[in-house]
C-alpha positions in Angstrom: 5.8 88.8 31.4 4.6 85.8 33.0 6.0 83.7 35.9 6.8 80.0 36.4 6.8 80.2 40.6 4.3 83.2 40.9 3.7 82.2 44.6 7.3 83.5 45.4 6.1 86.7 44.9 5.0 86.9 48.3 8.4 87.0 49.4 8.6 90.6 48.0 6.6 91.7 51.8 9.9 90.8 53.3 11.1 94.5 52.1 9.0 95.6 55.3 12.0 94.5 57.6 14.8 96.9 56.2 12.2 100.1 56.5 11.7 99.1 60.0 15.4 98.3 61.1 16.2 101.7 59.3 13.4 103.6 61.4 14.2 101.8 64.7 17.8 102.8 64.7 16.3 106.3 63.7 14.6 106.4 67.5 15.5 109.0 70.0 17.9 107.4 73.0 16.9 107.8 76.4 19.5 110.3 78.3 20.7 109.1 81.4 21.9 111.7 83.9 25.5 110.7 85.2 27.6 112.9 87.4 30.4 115.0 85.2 29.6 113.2 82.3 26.5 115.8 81.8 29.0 118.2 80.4 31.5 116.5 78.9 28.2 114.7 76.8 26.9 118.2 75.9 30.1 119.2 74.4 31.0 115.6 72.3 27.4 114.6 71.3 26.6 116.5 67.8 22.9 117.4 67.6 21.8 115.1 64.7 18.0 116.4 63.3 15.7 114.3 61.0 17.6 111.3 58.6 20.7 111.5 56.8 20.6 111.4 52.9 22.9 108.3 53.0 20.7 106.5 54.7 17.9 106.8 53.1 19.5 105.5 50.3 21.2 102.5 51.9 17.1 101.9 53.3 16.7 101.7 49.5 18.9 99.9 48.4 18.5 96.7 51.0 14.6 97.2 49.6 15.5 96.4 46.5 17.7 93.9 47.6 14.8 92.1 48.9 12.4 92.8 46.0 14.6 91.6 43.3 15.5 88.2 45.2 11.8 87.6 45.6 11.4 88.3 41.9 14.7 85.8 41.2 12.8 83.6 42.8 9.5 83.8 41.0 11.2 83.1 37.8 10.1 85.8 35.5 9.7 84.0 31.6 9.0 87.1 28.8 9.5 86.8 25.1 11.6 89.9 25.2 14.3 87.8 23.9 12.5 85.2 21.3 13.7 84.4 18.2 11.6 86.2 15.8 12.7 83.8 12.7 11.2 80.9 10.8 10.7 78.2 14.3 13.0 74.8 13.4 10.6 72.0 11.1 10.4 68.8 13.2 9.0 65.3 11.5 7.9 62.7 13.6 6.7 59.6 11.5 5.0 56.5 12.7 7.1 53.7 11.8 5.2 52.6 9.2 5.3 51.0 5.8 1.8 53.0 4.8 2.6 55.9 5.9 5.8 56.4 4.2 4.7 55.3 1.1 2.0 57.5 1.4 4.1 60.7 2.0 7.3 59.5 0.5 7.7 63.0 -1.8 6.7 65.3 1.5 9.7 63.3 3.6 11.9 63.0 0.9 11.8 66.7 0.2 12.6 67.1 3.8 15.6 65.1 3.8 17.0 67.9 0.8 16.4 70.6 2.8 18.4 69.3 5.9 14.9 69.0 8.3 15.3 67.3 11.0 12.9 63.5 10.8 12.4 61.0 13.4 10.6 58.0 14.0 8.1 58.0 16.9 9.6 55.1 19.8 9.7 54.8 23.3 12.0 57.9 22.1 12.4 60.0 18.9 15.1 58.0 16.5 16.7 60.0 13.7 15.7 58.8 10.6 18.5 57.7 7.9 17.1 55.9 5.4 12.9 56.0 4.7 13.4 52.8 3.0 13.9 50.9 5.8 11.2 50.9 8.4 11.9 49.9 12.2 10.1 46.5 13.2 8.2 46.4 16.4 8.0 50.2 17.4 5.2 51.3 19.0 4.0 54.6 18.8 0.8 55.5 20.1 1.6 55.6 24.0 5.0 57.6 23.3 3.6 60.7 21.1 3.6 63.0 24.0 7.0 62.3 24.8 8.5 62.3 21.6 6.9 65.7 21.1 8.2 66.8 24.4 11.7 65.6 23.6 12.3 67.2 20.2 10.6 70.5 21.4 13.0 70.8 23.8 11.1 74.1 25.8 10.7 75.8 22.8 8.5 76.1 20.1 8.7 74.9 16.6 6.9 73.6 13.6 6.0 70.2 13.9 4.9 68.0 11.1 2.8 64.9 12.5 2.9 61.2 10.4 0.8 58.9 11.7 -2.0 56.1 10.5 -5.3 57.5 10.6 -7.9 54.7 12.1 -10.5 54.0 14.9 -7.2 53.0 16.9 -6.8 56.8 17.6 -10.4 56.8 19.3 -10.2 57.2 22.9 -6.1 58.7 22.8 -5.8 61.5 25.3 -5.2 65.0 23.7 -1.9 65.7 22.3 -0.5 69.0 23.4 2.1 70.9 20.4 4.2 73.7 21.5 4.1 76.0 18.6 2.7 75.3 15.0 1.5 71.9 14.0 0.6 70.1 10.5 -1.0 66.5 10.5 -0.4 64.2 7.6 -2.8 61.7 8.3 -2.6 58.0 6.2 -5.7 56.0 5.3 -6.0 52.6 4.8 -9.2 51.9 2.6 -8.3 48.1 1.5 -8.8 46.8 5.2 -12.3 45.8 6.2 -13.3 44.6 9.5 -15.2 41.5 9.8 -18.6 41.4 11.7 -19.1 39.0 13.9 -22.8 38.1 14.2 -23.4 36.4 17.5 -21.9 39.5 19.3 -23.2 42.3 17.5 -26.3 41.1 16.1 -26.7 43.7 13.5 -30.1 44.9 12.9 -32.4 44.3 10.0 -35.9 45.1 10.2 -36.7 43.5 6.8 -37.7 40.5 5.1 -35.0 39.0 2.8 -36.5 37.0 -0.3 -34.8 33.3 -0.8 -35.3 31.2 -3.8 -34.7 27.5 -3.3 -33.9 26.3 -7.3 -33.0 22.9 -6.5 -33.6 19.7 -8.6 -32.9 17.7 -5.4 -35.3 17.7 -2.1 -32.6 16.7 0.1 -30.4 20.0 -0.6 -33.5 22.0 -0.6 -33.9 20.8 2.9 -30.6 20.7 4.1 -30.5 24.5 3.0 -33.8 25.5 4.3 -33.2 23.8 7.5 -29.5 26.5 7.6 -32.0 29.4 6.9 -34.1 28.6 9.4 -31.3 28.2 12.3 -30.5 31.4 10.9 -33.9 33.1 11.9 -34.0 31.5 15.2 -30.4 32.3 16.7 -30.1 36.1 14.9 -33.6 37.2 14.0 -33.9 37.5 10.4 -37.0 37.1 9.0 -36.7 34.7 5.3 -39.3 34.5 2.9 -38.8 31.2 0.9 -40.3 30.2 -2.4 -39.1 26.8 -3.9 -40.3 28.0 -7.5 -39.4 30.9 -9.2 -42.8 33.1 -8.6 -44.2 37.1 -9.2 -41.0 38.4 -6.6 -39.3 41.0 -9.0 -36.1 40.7 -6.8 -34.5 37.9 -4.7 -32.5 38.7 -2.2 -30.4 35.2 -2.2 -31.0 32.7 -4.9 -29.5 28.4 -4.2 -29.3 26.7 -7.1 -28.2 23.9 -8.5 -27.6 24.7 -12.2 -25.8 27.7 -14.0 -27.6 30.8 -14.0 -28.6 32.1 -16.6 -28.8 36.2 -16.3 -27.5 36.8 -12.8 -28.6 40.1 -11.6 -26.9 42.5 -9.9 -28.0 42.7 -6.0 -29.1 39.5 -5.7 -26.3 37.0 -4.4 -26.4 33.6 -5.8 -25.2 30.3 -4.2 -24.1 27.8 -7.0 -23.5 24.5 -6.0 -22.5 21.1 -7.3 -21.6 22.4 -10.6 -17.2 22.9 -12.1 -16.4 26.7 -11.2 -16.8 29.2 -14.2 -13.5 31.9 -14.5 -16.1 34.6 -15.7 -18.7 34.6 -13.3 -19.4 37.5 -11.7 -18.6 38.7 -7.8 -22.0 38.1 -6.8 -21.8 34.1 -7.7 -20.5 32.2 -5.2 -19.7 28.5 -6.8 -19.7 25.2 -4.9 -18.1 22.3 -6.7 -19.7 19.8 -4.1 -23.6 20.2 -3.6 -25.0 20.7 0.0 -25.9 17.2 0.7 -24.2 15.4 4.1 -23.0 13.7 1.9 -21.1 15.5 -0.1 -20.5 18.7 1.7 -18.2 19.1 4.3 -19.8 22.4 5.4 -23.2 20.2 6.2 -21.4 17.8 7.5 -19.5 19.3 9.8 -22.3 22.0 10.9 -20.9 24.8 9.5 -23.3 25.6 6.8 -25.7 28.3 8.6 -21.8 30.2 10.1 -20.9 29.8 6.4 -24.6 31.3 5.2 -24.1 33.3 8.7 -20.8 35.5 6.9 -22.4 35.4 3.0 -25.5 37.3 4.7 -23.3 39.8 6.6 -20.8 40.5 3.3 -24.6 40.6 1.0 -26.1 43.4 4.0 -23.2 45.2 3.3 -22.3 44.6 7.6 -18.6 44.2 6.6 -17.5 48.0 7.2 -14.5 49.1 6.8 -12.2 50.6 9.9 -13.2 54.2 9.5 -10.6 57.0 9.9 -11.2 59.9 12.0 -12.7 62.9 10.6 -11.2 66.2 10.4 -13.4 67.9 13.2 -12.0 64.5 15.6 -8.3 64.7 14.6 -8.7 68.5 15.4 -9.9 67.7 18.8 -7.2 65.3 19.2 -4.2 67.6 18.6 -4.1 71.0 20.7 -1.8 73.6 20.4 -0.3 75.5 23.3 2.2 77.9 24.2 5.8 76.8 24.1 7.5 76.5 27.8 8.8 79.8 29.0 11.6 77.7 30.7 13.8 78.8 27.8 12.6 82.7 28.6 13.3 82.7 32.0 16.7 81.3 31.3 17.7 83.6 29.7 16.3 86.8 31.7 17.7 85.1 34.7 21.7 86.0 34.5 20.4 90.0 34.2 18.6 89.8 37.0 21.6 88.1 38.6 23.8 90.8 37.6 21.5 93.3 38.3 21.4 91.5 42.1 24.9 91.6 42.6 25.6 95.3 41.7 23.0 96.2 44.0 24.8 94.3 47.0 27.7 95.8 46.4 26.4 99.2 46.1 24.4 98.1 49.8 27.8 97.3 50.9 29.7 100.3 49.9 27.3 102.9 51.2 27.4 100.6 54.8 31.2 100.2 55.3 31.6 103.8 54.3 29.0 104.7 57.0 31.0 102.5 59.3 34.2 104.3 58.4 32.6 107.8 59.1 31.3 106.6 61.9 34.7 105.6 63.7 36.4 108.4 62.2 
């Protein structure tokens, strides 16, 4: 048994003041000697010796008066009374569209069996139809509450749909009353762009350039990119102008189609009508990188442009991670459901309990009375 207002307890002392009411009225009265009254006293006044089984049990009686209001008060919660049975299946689903694709089957077998599903809001909003998703309903600050809400004091079997990304990082811990399953959705086609000039992302080695042009003016205009490059981030470029004994190239600029591209080198085609079948790792310019024609040089954009080909070639592009298990279980805690529902339900026995005992506290004193003036 637990209690919700322990410190009321202290109220139980107060059973102190009925034992001493009973023993002061239990005192010896002074005699005061008053002409013919000595006699006629002697012969009226019965000779009462020790207490009187009635009132020892009316002493007991007020005491447990007093005991069981303080423990009214405390508001006893025990499971005495809980529902032994299968807890009620809750499913609260983040509005959206990924997630319900992702766990269409596990919500639509849900729906068959009657279970009740709701979309996380400012509050929990039964859900009709999975097809359509509400717009504009944010989740993330309202979990707690929407928890709270469809618990309702008592415990139950939650089943938790939500988008699993670095957006949960930082969430305060969610507390479930009872049992708890997490159906977490991934999203592995985003990827986060990297920006350069505030992350400056490390990279201790030298990265191998080849400069294949026919043309000196778009050898320069490229070098001069590379070398802004190097100045503002930090990369380090080794340049050759002619192919030479460097098994593998990092980036190869070119001016003509090449031949065998290899894989892990990224290659910079420019000036030349776009081929459908070249591979991912050939980036095709119809315009070459002259002011002229380019409006990358023109405009200054060529080393941001080289800038976001070296991040996507480092591999720097990473996607938004998810949490991993060991973080989402840190995340969700579960705890005891509120004993709210508990002490509800002990409380109308303790009432009635409370009430039979006054009355019986009341007989046993107006029947006193009566004898008394009798």
């Amino acid at each position: 048994m637990a209690f919700l207002q322990p410190y009321m307890l202290w109220g139980m002392l107060a059973v102190a003041v009925p034992v001493a009411i009973h023993f002061w009225y239990q005192k010896k009265g002074k005699t005061i000697e008053w002409a013919a009254m000595r006699w006629l006293g002697e012969q009226t006044t019965p000779q009462q010796r020790g207490i009187r089984l009635n009132e020892v049990w009316l002493m007991i009686l007020r005491c447990l008066v007093v005991l069981l209001l303080a423990l009214i008060l405390s508001k006893p919660a025990a499971d005495w009374f809980k529902n032994t049975g299968r807890p009620e299946v809750i499913h609260l689903v983040q509005a959206d569209r990924l997630v319900t694709d992702t766990y269409r089957f596990e919500l639509e077998k849900a729906q068959r069996n009657g279970e009740h599903i709701y979309w996380l809001g400012a509050r929990p909003e039964k859900v009709n139809d999975l097809a359509v998703t509400p717009v504009g309903t944010s989740w993330s600050g309202f979990l707690q509450q929407n928890i709270n809400a469809t618990a309702g004091g008592n415990a139950k079997d939650f089943r938790l749909y939500f988008r699993n990304d670095r957006g949960l990082e930082g969430f305060p811990p969610v507390y479930v009353p009872g049992e708890y399953q997490l159906f977490p959705a991934v999203d592995s086609s985003q990827k986060k762009q990297v920006d350069i000039l505030k992350n400056r992302p490390p990279h201790n080695g030298t990265l191998h350039v080849l400069l294949d042009y026919r043309d000196a003016a778009e050898r320069h205009t490229v070098r001069a990119a590379l070398s802004a490059l190097s100045e503002v981030y930090g990369f380090s470029f080794e340049i050759e102008e002619k192919k030479g004994s460097v098994d593998h190239y990092d980036w190869v600029f070119t001016d003509r189609q090449w031949p065998d591209p290899q894989p892990g080198t990224t290659y910079v085609v420019s000036g030349n009508a776009p081929r459908w079948n070249a591979p991912a790792n050939v980036i095709q310019l119809r315009d070459t990188l002259r002011m002229a024609d380019s409006e990358l040089v023109e405009s200054g954009r060529l080393p941001e442009w080289l800038g976001d080909l070296l991040v996507e070639h480092l591999d720097f592009r990473t996607t938004n991670p998810p949490l991993s298990r060991g973080q989402l279980k840190a995340l969700f805690k579960k705890v005891a459901a509120s004993g709210a529902q508990e002490e509800a339900v002990l409380r109308p026995w303790l009432l009635l309990i409370l009430i039979l005992l006054m009355a019986a506290e009341r007989w046993l004193a107006l029947r006193k009375t009566g004898r008394s003036h009798g």
